[in-house]
ROSE-4610 file (N, C-alpha, C; in Angstrom, 1 decimal, always signed):
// ROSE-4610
residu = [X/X/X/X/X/X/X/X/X/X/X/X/X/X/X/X/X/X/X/X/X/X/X/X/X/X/X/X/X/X/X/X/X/X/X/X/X/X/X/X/X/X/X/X/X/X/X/X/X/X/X/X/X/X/X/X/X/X/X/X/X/X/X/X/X/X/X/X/X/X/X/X/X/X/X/X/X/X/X/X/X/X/X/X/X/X/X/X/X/X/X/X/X/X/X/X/X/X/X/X/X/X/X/X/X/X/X/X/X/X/X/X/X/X/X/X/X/X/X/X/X/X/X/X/X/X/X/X/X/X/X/X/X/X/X/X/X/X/X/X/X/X/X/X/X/X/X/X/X/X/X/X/X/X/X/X/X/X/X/X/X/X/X/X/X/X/X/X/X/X/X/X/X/X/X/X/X/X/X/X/X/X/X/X/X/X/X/X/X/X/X/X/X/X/X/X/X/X/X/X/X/X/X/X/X/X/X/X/X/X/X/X/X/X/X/X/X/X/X/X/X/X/X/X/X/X/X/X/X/X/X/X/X/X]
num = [1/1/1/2/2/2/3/3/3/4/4/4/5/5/5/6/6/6/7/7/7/8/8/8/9/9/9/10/10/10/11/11/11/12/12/12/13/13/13/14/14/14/15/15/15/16/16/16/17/17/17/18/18/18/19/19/19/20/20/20/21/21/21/22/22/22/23/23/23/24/24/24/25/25/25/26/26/26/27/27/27/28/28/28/29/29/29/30/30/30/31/31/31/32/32/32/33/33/33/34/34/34/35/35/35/36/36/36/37/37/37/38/38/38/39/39/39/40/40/40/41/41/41/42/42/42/43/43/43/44/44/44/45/45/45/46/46/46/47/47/47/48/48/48/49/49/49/50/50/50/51/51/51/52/52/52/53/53/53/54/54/54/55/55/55/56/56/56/57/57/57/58/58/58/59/59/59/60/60/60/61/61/61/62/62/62/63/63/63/64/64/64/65/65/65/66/66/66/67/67/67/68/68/68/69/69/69/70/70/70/71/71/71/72/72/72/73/73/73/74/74/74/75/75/75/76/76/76/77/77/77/78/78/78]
x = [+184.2/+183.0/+182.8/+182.8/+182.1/+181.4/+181.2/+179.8/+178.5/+178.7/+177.4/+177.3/+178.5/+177.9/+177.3/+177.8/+177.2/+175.5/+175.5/+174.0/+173.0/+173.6/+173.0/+172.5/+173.3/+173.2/+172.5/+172.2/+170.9/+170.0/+169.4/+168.4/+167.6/+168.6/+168.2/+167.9/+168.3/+168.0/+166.6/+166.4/+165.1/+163.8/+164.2/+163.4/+162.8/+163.3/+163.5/+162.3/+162.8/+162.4/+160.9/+160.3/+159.5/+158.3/+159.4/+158.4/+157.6/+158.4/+157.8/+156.5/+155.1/+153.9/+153.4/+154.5/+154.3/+154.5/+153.5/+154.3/+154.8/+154.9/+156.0/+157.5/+158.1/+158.9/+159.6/+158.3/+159.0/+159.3/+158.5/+159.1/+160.5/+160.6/+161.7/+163.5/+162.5/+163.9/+163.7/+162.2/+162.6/+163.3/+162.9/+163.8/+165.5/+165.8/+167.3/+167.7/+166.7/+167.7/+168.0/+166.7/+167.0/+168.3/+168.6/+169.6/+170.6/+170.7/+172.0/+172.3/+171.5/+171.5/+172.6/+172.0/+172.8/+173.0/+174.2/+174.5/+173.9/+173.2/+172.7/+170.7/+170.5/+169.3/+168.8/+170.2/+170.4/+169.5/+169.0/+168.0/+166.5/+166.3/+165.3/+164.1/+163.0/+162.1/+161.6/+160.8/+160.1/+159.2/+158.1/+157.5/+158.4/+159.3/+160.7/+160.8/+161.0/+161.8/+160.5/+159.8/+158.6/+158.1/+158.2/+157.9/+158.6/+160.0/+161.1/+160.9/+160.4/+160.0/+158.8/+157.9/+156.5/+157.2/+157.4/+158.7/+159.3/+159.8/+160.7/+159.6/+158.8/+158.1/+157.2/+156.4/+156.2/+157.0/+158.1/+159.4/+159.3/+159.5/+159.7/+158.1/+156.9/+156.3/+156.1/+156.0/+156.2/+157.5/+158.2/+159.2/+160.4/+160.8/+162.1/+162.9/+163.2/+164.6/+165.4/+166.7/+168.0/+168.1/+169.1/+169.4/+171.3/+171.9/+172.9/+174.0/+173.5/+174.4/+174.1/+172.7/+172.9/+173.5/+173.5/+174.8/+175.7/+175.9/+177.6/+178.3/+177.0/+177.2/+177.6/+176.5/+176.0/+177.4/+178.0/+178.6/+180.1/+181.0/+181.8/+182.9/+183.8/+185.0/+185.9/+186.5/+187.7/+188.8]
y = [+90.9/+90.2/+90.2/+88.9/+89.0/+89.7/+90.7/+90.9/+89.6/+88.5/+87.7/+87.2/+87.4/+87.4/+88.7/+89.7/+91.0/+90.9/+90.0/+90.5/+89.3/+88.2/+87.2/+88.2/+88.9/+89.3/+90.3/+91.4/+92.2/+91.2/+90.4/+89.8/+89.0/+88.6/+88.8/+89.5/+91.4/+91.9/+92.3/+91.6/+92.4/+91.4/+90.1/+89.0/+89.7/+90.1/+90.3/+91.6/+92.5/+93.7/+93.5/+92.6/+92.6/+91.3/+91.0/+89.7/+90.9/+92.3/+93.1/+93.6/+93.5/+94.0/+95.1/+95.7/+96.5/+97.9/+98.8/+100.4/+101.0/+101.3/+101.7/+101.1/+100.4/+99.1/+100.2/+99.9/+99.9/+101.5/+102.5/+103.9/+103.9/+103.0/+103.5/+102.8/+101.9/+101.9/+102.5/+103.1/+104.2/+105.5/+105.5/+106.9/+106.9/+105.5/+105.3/+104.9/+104.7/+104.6/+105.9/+106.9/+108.7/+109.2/+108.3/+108.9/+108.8/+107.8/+107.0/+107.9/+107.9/+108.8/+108.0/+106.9/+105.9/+106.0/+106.7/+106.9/+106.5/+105.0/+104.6/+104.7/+105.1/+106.0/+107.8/+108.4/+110.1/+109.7/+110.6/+111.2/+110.3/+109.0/+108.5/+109.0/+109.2/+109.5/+108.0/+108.4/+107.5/+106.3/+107.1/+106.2/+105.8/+105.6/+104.6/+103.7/+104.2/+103.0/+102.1/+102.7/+102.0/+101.0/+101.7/+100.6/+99.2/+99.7/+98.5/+97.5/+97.9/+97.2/+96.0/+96.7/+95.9/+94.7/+95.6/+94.7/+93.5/+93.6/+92.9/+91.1/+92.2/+91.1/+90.4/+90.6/+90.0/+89.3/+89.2/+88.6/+87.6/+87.6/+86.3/+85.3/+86.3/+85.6/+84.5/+84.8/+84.4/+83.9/+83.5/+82.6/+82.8/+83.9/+84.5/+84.9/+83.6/+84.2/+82.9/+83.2/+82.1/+81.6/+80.3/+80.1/+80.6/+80.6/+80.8/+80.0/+78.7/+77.7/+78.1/+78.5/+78.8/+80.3/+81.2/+82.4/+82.3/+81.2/+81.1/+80.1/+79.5/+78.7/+79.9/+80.8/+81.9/+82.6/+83.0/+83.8/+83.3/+82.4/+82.2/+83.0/+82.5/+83.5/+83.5/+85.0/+84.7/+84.1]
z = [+92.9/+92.5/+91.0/+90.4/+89.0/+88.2/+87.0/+87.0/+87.0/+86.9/+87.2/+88.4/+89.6/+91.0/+91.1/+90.2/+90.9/+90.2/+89.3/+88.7/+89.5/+90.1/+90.9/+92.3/+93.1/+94.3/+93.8/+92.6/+92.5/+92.0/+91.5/+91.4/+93.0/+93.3/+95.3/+95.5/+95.7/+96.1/+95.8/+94.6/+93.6/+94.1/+94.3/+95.0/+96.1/+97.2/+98.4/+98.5/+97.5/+97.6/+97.0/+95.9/+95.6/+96.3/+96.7/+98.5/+99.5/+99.5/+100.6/+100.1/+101.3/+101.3/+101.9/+102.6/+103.9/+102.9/+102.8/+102.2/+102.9/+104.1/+104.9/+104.6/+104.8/+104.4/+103.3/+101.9/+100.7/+100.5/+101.3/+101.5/+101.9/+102.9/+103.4/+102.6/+101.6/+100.9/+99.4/+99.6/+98.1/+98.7/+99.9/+100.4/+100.7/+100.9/+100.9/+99.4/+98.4/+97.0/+96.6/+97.1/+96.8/+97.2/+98.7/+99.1/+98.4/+98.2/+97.2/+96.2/+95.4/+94.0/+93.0/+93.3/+92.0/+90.5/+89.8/+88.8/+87.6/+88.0/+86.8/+86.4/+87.7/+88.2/+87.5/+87.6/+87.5/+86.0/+86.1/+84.5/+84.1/+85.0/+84.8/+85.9/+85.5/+86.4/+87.3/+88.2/+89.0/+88.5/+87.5/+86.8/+85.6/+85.4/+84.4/+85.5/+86.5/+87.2/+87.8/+88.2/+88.3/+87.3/+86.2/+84.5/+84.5/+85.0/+84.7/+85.7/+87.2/+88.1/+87.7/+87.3/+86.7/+85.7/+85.0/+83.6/+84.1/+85.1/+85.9/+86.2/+87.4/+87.9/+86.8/+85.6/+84.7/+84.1/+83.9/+83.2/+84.5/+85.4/+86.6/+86.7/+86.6/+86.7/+85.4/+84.2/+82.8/+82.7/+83.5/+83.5/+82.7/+82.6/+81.7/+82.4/+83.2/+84.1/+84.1/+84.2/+84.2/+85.4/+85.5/+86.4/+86.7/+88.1/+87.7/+86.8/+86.7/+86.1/+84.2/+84.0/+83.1/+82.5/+83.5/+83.2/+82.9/+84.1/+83.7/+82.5/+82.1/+80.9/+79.7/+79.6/+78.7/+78.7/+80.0/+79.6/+80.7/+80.1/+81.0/+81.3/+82.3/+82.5/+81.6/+81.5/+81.1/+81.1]
């Protein structure tokens, strides 16, 4: 996988995740990212990643997001 299919299919995942209303739901996949213990996670606290989350969805709501045609314009293959 590309890194810009890889950064397309986490921005889905981020859609998806931030469509959810239910706190149960979102427990249970903050308790499976703990599991994980994703490398790029190790040293940040909760409220960081919480920050980046907020961050996130302001940037989408304010309209600072790409399309994929324009990624791959931005950044084509080698």
């Amino acid at each position: 996988m590309t890194p810009i299919e890889l950064d397309a299919k986490r921005m889905g995942i981020l859609r998806r995740i931030l469509a959810i209303e239910d706190e149960a739901s979102l427990q249970q996949i903050e308790n499976l990212l703990q599991k994980l213990e994703l490398p790029i996670m190790r040293g940040y606290s909760p409220e960081a990643l919480r920050d980046a989350v907020v961050r996130s969805q302001e940037d989408i709501r304010n309209g600072h997001t790409y399309t994929q045609g324009q990624m791959r314009a931005k950044h084509p293959r080698k």
